[in-house]
Every structure is written in C-alpha cells, then in structure tokens.
C-alpha positions, 0 to 999 in steps of 0.5 A: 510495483505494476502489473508487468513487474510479474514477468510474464506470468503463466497462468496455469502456475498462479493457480488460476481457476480460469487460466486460459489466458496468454500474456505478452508484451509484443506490441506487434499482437496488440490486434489479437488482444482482448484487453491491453494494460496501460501503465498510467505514468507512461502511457507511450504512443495510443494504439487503435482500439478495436470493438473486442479490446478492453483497454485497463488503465493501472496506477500503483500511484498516489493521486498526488502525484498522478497524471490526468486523464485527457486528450487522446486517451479521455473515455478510452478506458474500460476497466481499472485496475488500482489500490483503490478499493472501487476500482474494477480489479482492487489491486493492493500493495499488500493483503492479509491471509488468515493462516490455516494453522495459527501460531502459539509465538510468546510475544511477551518474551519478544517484547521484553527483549526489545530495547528501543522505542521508535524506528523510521526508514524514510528516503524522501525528506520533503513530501505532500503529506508532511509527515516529517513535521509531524515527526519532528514534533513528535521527536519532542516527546519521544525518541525515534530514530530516523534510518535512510537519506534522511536521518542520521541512521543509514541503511541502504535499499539494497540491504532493505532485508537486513535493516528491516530485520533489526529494525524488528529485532530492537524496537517496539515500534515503526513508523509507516507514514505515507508521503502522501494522503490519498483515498485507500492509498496503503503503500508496502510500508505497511506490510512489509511490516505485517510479519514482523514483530513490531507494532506499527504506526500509520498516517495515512487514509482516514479509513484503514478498514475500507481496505481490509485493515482492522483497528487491532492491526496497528496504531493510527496517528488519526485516534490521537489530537496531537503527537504528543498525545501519540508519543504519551501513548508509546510511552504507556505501552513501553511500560505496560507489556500486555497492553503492548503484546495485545498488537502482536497478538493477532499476527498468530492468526493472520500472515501478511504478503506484499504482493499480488500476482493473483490480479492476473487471474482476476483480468483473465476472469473477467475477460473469460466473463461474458455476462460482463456488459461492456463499459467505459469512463466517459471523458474526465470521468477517470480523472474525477473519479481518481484524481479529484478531491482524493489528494487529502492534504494533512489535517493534524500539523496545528500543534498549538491547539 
C-alpha cells in the first residue's frame, strides 16, 4: 500500500479541510511542484531540487527489509511519511474510529456457533521474525490450522474476502504474526481483522499502544513465556465463554478501517502551512532513524527455559 495507490485523489472529494492542493504524476511538472513523493523501494533517477520543494520519503516497509538512505539522496529529504508513529505524517496500515452510534451485537450467541480454534493465512513460509517456529511449536499444544502456500488449507488472495470470511464464521481465533519485527510495524493483517468477530493473536512490536491499539483489542504472544503458555490460554477461553466474548465486546464501540487516504490531506496541510520551518535529515540521519537498531530480532524461540 503507497501513497499512489489512491489514484489520484481529488482533495475536495476526501473531504479535506484544506483541499487546494493538485496531485499528478507527470514528471515533466516536477519544477512547479511543492513537495514530490518518493516511493522508498524505488527511488528511480534523482530530480533537481529546487529551494520550494519539500522531497517526502514514504516506506510502507518493514525496516528489515528497507534500503539505506545514501548516496545522491543522503540529507535530501524533508519530510517522512511512514507507519512509524514519529514520522512527519504518521501513516498506518490501518486505524480504529470510534462509532458515532455503538452496536448491541450478542457475542455470546457468535462465540458459541463458533467451532474451531486457530486460524493462520500465511503466504511467506520462511520469514525474519520466525514466526513459523514459533507456530510450529505452538501446533504442540493447541490445533491451528494453517490456510495459503504454507499449509496444507488453501485460499487463494484472489478470494482473500471469502476466506477471511469463513475463517470469522468458525473460528475463535486468528493468528496476525508479522513476518518481521520492527518499531511500530502493524501490517493489514491486524486489521483487517478489526471488523470481524474473531479474537486476534499478535507477535509483533513490543508496544502495540505506541500506535493506537489497546490491550483489550487482541492478545499478544509477548504477555506469555512460551507458546505453550499461550495455547493453554486459547484453550482456558474456549472453554469459558464471558472471558472470551469479553475481546469482542469492544468491537461495539469502535470499526476498524485498513486504509488511509486522509494522509493526502495531511501533505496538503502541511504544505499550505507557512509556520512550518524548513527542515531535512542530515545524511545518514533517515537511515538511523528508520533502519538502525528497529530490526528487532524475535526473543521468544528458546522453548526449553
């Protein structure tokens, strides 16, 4: 997910408060522009700056697997745009939104038509975070069953929908492991999941609050020493039915949406701004800032203590 995959937005239409900003993507108006987006895993061919630009670097990726910031582009950069909760313009995969008129759903009647446990869609079998280690030893203690190229469930991406779908219809709950562990990095697994009524499962950041998710939102791998301590927890849950409807319950109050087209109306903000100082990232500070020391590697894979 990047900034252009909005397609040219019409500010006026994302309702934004200060909507007189144009978006394009000819390069050949690149001298008129006021800030050009750079899409960190492909940088392309360096343009001239101009003493007006404001050049924002955007990364939707993990810092694991993210380039370093060097070269002819070291200490051009004004403005970030990221997942990260610090950057200029704080651009998540997803976001929750109170609702202006709360739901009255029944989740115990959901959670007793509910009948299997663990769900996991994964496509990427060997990852930085070893997650699925940590699901293989989890697998000792408690079912889960594995849908996509590495399981032996399928469910195609084109038909993500349907099988996210019946995923929520059986199961109590789902696995929303990261395949990397890096600072604030949420990916749409979470919340895509947000809606639905399954209680979900992370292993991700240390500090899920730093953006925006509550403790009573899911449940996370890094309360529990071990898996098998996790699984014995599922498994206290299944049983007991107000301690399990007790995660769902919140989903009365809130709806979660996993895109963000409102970050255009930030940029055009902050552009419209003119009590915004002029500021850069010195050369190797966007590296150090993004890259450095926020690939975490995973902590909870020595089962034998």
């Amino acid at each position: 997910m990047h900034l252009r995959d909005y397609a040219k937005p019409v500010f006026k239409s994302l309702g934004c408060k200060i909507d007189n900003c144009i978006y394009t993507e000819d390069k050949s108006l690149a001298d008129e522009a006021d800030a050009i987006v750079f899409i960190a895993k492909s940088l392309g061919d360096k343009p001239r700056k101009l003493p007006q630009h404001r050049w924002v670097w955007v990364n939707h990726e993990s810092s694991c697997y993210s380039k370093e910031v060097g070269g002819v582009w070291a200490g051009m950069f004004n403005w970030t745009i990221t997942f990260r909760r610090d950057s200029t313009i704080f651009f998540p995969y997803g976001y929750a939104l109170k609702r202006s008129t709360p739901l009255t759903k029944n989740y115990t009647i959901t959670a007793l038509n509910k009948t299997k446990l663990v769900a996991w869609m994964v496509s990427k079998c060997v990852t930085r975070s070893q997650r699925e280690r940590y699901v293989s030893e989890l697998q000792k203690y408690i079912p889960v069953d594995v849908y996509g190229a590495c399981g032996p469930l399928k469910c195609s991406k084109r038909d993500d929908k349907n099988c996210l779908d019946n995923i929520n219809r059986d199961y109590k709950f789902y696995l929303s492991f990261e395949n990397s562990i890096s600072t604030d990095y949420i990916t749409e697994k979470f919340w895509k999941m947000l809606d639905r009524d399954i209680v979900t499962v992370t292993r991700g950041p240390a500090n899920y609050s730093r953006v925006g998710i509550k403790p009573e939102w899911h449940i996370n791998t890094n309360d529990f020493k071990s898996p098998k301590d996790l699984a014995d927890y599922l498994k206290y849950l299944d049983m007991n039915v107000t301690a399990y409807v007790k995660y769902l319950e919140w989903k009365n109050q809130y709806v979660g949406l996993y895109s963000k087209a409102e970050v255009y109306c930030d940029l055009c903000a902050k552009l419209n701004d003119i009590s915004e100082p002029v500021t850069w990232y010195p050369p190797g500070e966007l590296t150090r800032w993004f890259i450095d020391g926020h690939c975490i590697p995973p902590n909870d894979l020595d089962f034998n203590t």
